[in-house]
Structures are given as structure tokens and as C-alpha cells.
C-alpha positions as CSV (number, residue, x, y, z in Angstrom):
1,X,63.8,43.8,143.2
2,X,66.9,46.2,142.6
3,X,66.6,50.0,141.6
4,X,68.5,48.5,138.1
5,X,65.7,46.0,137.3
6,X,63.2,48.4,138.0
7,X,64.7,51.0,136.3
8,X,64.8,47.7,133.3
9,X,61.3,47.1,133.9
10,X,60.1,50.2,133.3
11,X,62.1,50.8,130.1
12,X,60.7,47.7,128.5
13,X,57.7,48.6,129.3
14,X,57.4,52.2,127.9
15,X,59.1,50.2,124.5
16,X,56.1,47.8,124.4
17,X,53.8,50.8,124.5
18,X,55.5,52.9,121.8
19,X,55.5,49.9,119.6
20,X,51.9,49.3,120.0
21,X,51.4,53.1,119.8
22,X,52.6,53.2,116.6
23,X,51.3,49.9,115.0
24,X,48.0,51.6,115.8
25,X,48.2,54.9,114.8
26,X,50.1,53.5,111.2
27,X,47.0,53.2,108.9
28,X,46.0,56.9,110.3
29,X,49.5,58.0,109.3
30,X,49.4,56.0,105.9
31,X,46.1,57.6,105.3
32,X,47.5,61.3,106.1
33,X,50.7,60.7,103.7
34,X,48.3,59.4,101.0
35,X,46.2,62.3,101.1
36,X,49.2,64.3,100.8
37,X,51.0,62.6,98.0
38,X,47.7,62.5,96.2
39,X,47.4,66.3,96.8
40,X,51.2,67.5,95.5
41,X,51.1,64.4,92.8
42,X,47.4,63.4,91.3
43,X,45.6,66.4,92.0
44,X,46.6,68.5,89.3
45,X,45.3,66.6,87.5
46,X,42.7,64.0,88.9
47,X,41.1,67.1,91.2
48,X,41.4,67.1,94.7
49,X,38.0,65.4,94.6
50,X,39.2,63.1,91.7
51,X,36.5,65.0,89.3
52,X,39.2,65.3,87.1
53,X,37.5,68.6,86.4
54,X,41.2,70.8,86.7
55,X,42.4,72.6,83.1
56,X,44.9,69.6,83.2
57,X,42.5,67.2,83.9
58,X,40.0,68.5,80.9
59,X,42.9,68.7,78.7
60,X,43.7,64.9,79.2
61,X,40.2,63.4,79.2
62,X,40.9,62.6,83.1
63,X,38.1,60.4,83.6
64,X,36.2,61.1,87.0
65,X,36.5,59.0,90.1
66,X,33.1,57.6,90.0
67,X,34.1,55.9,87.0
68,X,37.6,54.3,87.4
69,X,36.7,53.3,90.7
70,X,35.3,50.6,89.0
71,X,38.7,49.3,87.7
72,X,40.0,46.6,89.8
73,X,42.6,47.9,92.4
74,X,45.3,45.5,90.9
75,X,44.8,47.2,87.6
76,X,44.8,50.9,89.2
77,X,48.2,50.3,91.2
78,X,49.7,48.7,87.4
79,X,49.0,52.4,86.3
80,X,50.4,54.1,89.0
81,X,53.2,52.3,89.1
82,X,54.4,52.2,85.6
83,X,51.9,55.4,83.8
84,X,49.5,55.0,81.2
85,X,49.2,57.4,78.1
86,X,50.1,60.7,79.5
87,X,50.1,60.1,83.0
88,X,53.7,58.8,84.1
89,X,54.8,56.1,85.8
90,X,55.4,57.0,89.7
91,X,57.4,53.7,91.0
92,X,60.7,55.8,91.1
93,X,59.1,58.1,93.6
94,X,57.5,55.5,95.7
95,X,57.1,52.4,97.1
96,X,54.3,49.7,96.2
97,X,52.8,50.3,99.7
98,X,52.6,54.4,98.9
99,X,51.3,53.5,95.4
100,X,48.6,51.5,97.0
101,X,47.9,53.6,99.5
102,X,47.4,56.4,96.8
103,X,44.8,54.1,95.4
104,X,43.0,53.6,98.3
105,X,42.6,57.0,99.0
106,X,41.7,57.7,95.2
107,X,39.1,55.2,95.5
108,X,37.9,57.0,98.8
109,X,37.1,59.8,97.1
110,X,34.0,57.9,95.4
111,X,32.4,57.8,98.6
């Protein structure tokens, strides 16, 4: 085998592992973006612990956690994305997959 093809070789290689480095580590990243968004976005008023217990929250009736989470998922991303009373619509600042990521990490806070 040339020097070139090995030199080839070892480039595709080192592609194949970034690609599965990243496919792996995605839902970890997902999960550290949601948790931010959430933070800078929901918790003013939803808590960081989704208590809903913030002067905002109180102010709105922002129901705890423990009790949306009971809501279908579906019907928690329809809020999210288009608002509900006085909590806007966020689909203009993200996508469906962050909007549903935000969810999930919502929901996590029930645990």
C-alpha cells in the first residue's frame, strides 16, 4: 500500500470516528442546550425547578410541574410552540426539535 492510501485510510477513518463521536454525544448535547434555553427562556417564569414559585410565576397562576406533567407531550409542545394566555408562542426562536427538547427537560423536572 502507498504512503497516499495510507495517508487516505487513515483520514477516513478518523471521519467515521468523529461521526460516531458526535451521533453519540448528541442527546447529551440536546439535553445541555435544553437546560439552557429552559433556563434564559421558561425559568422566569416556570422556576428553575418548574415550581412555578418565581414573582412571575405567582403573578400568572404558573401551574407547578408536577401538575402539567400530566398533559400529553403533543399538547405541551402545541403551547410552546404557538403560546397560551400569557405565555408566548416560541416557534420564531426555535425549532420543533428545541421546542421538544424543552419539553422533555420540563417534564424532567417532575422526577
Amino acid at each position: 500500500m502507498s504512503q497516499v492510501q495510507s495517508v487516505k485510510n487513515a483520514f477516513r477513518l478518523s471521519l467515521i470516528a468523529m461521526v460516531i463521536v458526535t451521533a453519540a454525544s448528541a442527546p447529551l448535547l440536546a439535553q445541555g442546550d435544553a437546560e439552557s434555553d429552559y433556563n434564559k427562556k421558561c425559568a422566569v417564569c416556570h422556576g428553575k425547578d418548574g415550581s412555578g414559585n418565581t414573582a412571575k410565576g405567582k403573578s400568572l397562576h404558573v401551574k407547578d410541574v408536577h401538575a402539567t406533567v400530566k398533559e400529553p407531550e403533543s399538547a405541551m409542545i402545541k403551547i410552546v410552540t404557538d403560546g397560551k394566555g400569557e405565555m408566548d408562542s416560541y416557534k420564531d426562536q426555535f425549532t420543533p426539535e428545541q421546542i421538544k427538547a424543552l419539553v422533555e427537560y420540563y417534564r424532567s423536572l417532575a422526577k
